[in-house]
N, CA, C and O atoms as CSV, one atom per row, in Angstrom:
chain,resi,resn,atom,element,x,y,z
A,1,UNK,N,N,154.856,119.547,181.124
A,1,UNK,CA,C,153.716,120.268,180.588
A,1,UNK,C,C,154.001,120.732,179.161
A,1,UNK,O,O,155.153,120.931,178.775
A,2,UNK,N,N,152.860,120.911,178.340
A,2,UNK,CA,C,152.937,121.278,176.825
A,2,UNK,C,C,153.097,123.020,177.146
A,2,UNK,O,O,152.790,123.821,178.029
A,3,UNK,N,N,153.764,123.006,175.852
A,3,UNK,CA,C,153.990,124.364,175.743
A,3,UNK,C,C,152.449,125.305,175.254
A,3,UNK,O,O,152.166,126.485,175.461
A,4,UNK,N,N,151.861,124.478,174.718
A,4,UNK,CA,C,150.520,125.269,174.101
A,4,UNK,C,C,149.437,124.332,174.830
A,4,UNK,O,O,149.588,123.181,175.240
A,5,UNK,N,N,148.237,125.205,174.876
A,5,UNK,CA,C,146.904,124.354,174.729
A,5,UNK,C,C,146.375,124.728,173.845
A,5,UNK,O,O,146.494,125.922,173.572
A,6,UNK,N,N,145.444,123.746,172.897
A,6,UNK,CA,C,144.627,123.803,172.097
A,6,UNK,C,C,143.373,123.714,172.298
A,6,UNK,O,O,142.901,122.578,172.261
A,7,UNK,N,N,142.477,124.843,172.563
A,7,UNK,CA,C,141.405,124.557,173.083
A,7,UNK,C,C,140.367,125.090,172.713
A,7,UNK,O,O,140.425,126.313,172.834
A,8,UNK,N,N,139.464,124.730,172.326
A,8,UNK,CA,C,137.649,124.220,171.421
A,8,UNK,C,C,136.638,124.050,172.122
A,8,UNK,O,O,136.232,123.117,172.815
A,9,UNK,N,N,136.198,125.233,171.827
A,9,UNK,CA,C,134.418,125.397,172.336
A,9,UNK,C,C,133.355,124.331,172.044
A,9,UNK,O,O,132.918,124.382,170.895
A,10,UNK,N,N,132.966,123.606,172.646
A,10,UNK,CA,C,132.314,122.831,172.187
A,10,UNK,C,C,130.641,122.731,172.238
A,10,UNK,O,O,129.770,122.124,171.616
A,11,UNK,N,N,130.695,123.492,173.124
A,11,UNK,CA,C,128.700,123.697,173.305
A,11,UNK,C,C,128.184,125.369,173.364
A,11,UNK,O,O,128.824,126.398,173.150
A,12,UNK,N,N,127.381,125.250,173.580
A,12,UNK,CA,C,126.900,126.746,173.477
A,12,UNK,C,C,127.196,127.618,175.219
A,12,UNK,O,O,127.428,127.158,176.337
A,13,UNK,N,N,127.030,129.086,174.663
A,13,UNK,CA,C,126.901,129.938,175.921
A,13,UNK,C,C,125.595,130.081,176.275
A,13,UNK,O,O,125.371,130.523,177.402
A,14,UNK,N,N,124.571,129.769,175.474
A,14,UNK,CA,C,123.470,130.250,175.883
A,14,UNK,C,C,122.559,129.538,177.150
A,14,UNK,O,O,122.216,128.356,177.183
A,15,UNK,N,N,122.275,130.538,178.143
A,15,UNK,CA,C,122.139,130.080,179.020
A,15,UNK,C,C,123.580,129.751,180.475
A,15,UNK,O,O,123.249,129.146,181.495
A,16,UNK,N,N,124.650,130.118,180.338
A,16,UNK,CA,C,125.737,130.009,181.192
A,16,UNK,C,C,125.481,131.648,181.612
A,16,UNK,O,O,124.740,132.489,181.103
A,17,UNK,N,N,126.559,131.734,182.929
A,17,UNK,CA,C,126.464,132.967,183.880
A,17,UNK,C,C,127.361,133.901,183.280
A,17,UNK,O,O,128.383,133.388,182.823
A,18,UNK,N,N,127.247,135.160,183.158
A,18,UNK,CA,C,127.812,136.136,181.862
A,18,UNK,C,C,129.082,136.521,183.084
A,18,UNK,O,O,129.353,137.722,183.083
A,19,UNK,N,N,129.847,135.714,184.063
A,19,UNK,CA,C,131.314,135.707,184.033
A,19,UNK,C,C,132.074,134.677,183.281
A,19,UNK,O,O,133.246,134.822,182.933
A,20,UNK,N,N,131.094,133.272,182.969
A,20,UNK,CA,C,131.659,132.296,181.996
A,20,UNK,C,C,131.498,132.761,180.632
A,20,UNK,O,O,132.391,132.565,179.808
A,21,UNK,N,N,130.605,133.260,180.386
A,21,UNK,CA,C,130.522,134.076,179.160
A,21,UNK,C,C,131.702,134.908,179.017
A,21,UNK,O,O,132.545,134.564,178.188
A,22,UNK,N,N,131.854,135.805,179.609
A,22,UNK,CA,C,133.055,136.754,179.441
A,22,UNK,C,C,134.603,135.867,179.905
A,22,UNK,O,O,135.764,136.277,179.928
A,23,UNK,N,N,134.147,134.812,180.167
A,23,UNK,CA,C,135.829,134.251,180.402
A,23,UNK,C,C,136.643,133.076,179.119
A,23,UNK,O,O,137.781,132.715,178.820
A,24,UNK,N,N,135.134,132.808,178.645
A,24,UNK,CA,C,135.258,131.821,177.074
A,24,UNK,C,C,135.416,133.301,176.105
A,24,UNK,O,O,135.978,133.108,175.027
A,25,UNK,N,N,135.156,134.156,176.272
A,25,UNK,CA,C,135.420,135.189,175.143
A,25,UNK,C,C,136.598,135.961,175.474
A,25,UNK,O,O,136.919,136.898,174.744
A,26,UNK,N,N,137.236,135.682,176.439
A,26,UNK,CA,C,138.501,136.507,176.641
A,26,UNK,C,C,139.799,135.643,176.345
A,26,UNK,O,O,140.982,135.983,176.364
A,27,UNK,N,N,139.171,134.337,176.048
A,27,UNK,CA,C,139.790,133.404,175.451
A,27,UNK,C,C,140.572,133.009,174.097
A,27,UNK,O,O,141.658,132.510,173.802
A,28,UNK,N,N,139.098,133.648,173.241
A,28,UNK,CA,C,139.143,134.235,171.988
A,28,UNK,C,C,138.670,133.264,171.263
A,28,UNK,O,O,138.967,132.940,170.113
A,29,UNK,N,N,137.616,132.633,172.284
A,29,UNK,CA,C,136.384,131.864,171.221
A,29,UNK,C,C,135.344,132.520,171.129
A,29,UNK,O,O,134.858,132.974,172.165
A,30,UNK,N,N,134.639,132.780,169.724
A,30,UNK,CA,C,133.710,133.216,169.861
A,30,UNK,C,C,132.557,132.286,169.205
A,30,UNK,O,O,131.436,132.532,169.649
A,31,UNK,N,N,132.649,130.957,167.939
A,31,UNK,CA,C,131.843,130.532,168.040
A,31,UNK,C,C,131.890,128.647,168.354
A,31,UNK,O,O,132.945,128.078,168.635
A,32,UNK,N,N,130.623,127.959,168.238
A,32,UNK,CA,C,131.309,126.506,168.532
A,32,UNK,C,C,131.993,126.198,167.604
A,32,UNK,O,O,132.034,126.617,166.448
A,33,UNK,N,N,132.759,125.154,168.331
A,33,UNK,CA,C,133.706,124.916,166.882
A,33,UNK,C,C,135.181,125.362,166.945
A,33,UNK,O,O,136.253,124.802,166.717
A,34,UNK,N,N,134.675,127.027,167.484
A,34,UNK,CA,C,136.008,127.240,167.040
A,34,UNK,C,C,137.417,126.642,168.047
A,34,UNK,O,O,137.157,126.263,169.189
A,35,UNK,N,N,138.721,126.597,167.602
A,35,UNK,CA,C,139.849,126.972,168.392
A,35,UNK,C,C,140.838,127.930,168.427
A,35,UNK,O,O,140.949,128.658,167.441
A,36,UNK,N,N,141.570,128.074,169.352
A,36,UNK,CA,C,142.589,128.888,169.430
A,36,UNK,C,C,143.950,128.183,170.445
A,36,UNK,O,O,143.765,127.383,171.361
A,37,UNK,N,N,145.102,128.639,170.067
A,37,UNK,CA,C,145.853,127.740,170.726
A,37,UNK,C,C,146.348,129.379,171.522
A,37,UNK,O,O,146.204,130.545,171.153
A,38,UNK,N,N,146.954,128.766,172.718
A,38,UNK,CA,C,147.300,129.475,174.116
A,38,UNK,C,C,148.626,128.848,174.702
A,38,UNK,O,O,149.072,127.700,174.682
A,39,UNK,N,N,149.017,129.859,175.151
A,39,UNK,CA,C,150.599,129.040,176.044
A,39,UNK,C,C,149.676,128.364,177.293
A,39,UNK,O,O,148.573,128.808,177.612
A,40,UNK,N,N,150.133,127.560,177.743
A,40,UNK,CA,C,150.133,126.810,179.155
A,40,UNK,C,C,150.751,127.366,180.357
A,40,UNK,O,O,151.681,126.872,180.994
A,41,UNK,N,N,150.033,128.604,180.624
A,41,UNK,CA,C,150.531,129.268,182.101
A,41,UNK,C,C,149.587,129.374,182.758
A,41,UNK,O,O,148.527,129.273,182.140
A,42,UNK,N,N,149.495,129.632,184.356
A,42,UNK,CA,C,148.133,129.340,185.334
A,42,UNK,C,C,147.473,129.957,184.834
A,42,UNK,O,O,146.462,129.256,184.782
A,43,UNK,N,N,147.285,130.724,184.435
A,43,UNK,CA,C,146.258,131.758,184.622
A,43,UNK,C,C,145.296,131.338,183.204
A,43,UNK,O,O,144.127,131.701,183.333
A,44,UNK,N,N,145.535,130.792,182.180
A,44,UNK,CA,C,145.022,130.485,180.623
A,44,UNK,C,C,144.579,128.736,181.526
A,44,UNK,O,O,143.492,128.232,181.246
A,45,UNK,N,N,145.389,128.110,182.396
A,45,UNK,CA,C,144.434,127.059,183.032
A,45,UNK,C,C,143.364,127.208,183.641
A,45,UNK,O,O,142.367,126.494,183.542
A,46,UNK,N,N,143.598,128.723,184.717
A,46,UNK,CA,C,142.647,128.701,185.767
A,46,UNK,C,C,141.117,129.492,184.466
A,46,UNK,O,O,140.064,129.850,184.992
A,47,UNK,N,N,141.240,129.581,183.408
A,47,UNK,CA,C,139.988,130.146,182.627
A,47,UNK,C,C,139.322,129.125,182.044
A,47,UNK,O,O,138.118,129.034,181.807
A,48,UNK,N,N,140.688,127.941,181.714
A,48,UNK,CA,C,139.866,126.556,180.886
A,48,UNK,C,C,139.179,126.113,181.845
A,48,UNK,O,O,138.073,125.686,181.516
A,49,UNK,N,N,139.589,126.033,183.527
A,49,UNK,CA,C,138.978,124.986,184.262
A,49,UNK,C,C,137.537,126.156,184.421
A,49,UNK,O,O,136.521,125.557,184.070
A,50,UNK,N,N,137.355,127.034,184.677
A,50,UNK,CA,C,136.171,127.745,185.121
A,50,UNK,C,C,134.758,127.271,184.003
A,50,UNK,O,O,133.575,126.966,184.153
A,51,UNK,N,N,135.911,127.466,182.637
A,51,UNK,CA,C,134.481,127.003,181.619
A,51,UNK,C,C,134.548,125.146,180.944
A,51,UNK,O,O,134.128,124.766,179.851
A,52,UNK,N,N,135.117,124.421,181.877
A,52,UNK,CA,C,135.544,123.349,181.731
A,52,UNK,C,C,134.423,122.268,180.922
A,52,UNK,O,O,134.539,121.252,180.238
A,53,UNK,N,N,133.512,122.948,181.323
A,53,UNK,CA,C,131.930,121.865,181.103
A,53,UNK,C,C,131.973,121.989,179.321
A,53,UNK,O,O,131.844,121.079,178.502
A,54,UNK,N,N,132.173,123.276,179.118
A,54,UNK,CA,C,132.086,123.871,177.103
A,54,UNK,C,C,133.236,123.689,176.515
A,54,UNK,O,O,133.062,123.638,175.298
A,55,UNK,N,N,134.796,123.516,176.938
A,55,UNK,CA,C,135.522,123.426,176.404
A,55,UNK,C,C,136.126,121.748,176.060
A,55,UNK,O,O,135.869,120.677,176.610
A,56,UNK,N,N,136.922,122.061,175.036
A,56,UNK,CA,C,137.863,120.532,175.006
A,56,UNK,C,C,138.909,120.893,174.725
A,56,UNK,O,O,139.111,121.492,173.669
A,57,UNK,N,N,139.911,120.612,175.646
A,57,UNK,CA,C,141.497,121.027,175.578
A,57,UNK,C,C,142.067,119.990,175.281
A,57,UNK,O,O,141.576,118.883,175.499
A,58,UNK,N,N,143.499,120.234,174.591
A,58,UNK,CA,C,144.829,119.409,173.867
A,58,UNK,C,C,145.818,119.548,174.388
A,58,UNK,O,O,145.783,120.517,175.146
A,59,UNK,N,N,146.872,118.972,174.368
A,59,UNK,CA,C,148.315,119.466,174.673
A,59,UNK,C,C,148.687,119.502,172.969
A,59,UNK,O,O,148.442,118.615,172.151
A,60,UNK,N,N,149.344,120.800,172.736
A,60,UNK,CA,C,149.981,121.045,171.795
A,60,UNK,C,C,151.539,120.761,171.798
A,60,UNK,O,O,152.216,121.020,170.803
């Protein structure tokens, strides 16, 4: 496994259920476009897979 993920919002919130909302923003995306890179531990997986449909993840 990579030590980082790199991972990018790719569609909008508008319209998603405001726990996916609050789980892409605890992420520390706030608009499309953006990224932020993250260590690779369960718990930063189990948030990519919840908002899996908006995001696009990397191995860093």
């Amino acid at each position: 496994m990579a030590k980082t993920l790199k991972i990018t919002l790719r569609r909008s919130l508008i319209g998603e259920k405001p726990k996916t909302r609050a789980t892409v923003e605890s992420l520390g995306l706030r608009r499309i476009n953006s990224s932020v890179e993250r260590p690779d531990t369960p718990d930063v997986r189990g948030m990519v897979h919840r908002a899996r449909h908006l995001l696009e993840v990397e191995e860093a």
